[in-house]
C-alpha positions in Angstrom: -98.6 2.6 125.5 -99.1 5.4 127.8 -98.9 9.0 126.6 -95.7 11.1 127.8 -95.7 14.4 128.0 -92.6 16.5 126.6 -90.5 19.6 128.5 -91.2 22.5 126.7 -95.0 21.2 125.1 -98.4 22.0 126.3 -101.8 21.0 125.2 -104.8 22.5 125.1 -108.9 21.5 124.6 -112.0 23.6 123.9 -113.5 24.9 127.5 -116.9 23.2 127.2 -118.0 24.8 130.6 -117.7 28.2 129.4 -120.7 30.2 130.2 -119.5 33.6 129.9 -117.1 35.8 127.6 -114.6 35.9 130.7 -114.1 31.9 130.7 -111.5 30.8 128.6 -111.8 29.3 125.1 -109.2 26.7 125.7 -107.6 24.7 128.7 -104.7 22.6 129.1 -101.3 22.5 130.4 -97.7 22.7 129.5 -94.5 21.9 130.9 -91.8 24.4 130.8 -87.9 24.1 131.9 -85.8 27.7 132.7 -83.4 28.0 130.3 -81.3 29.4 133.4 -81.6 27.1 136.1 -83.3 24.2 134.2 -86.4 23.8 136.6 -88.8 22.0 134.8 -92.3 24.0 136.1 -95.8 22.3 135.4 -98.3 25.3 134.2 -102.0 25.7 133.6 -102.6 27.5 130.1 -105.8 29.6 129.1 -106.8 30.7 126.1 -109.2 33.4 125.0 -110.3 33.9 121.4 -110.5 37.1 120.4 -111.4 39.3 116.9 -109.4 42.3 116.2 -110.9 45.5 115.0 -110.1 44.3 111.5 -111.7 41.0 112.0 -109.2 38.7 112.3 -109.0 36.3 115.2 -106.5 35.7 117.4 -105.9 34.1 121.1 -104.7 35.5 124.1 -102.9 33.4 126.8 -102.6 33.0 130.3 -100.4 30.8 131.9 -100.2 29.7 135.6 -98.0 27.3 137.9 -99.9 24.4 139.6 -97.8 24.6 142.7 -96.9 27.7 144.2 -93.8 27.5 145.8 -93.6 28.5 150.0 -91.5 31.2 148.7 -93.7 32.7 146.2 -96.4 32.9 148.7 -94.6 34.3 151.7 -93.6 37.2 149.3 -97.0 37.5 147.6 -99.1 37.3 151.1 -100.2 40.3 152.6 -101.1 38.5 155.4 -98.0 38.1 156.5 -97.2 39.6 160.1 -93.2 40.3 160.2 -91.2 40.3 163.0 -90.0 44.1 163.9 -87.4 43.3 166.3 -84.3 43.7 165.4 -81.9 41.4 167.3 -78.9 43.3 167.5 
């Protein structure tokens, strides 16, 4: 039986690399559908354990997209040289 991952469910497993406070705690991933457009998006997921000022613990998250669409980088790239002629 092979394992099958749900929309809307992630996982995540103890970051046994971590060398430094800056590496996360946790790593996994998690699949996530718009509730708009109903896009299912594959993410990476970080987690941080942290302690507040009272002493209790708590994580922080991150969450990133494996793929990043052409779109998202065109728009994100400052690299990108536009064309300033206007043809009309």
């Amino acid at each position: 039986m092979s394992f099958e991952r749900k929309v809307n469910t992630g996982s995540l497993f103890r970051n046994e690399k971590r060398t430094t406070e800056q590496h996360p705690s946790a790593k996994g991933d998690m699949l996530l559908e718009c509730r708009h457009c109903k896009e299912v998006t594959d993410f990476w997921v970080s987690a941080w354990t942290n302690t507040t000022q009272k002493g209790d613990k708590y994580q922080s998250l991150k969450a990133d997209p494996k793929e990043i669409s052409n779109v998202t980088e065109l728009r994100t790239s400052s690299s990108v040289e536009l064309d300033d002629e206007i043809p009309f």
